[in-house]
N, C-alpha and C positions, 0 to 999 in steps of 0.2 A: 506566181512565185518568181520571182526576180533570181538570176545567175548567182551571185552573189550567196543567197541563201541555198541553192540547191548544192553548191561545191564542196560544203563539209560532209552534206551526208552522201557525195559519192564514193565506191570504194576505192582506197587508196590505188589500186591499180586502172581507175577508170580517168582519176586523177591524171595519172604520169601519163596514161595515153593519152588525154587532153592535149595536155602541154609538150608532149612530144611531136606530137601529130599534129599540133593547132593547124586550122583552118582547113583541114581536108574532109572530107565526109564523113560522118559517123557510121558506125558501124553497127549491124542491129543490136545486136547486146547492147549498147552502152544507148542506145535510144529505148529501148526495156526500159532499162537501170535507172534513167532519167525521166520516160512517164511514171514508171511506179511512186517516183520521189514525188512527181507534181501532182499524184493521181491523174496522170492523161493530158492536165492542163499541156495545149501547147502556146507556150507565149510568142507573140510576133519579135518580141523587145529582140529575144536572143536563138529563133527558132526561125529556121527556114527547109520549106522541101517537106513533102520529097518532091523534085523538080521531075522534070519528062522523063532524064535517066533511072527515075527511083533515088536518088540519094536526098540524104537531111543531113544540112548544115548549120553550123553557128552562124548568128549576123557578124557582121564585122566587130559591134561593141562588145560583142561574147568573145572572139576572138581577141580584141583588144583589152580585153581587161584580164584573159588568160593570161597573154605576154607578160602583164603588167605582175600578176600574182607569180608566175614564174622568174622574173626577175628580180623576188622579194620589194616590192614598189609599192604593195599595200599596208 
């Protein structure tokens, strides 16, 4: 499941913390929030981690296409 398709049906408040927080580590709820949507899938395209600290992040293009949806550009 592509970023793209998983961003409507997250909840609006997992939304705003996206885009507020772009490109910082997820936090576990919202990594819940997000297997439950892909059933578990985790994709390379826009899925990273958890690294040595334990954290899971967006790739850069997940991050990039955030900004973009943020900035009304889609």
């Amino acid at each position: 499941m592509d970023f793209p398709q998983i961003w409507p049906l997250l909840s609006n408040s997992s939304r705003s913390w996206l885009v507020e927080h772009n490109g910082e580590p997820l936090p576990d709820d919202l990594i819940t929030e997000i297997l439950r949507i892909t059933g578990g899938e985790r994709n390379a395209q826009w899925w990273t981690g958890p690294s040595a600290e334990g954290e899971t992040q967006l790739t850069d293009d997940a991050v990039d296409w955030i900004e973009t949806v943020a900035n009304d550009e889609v």
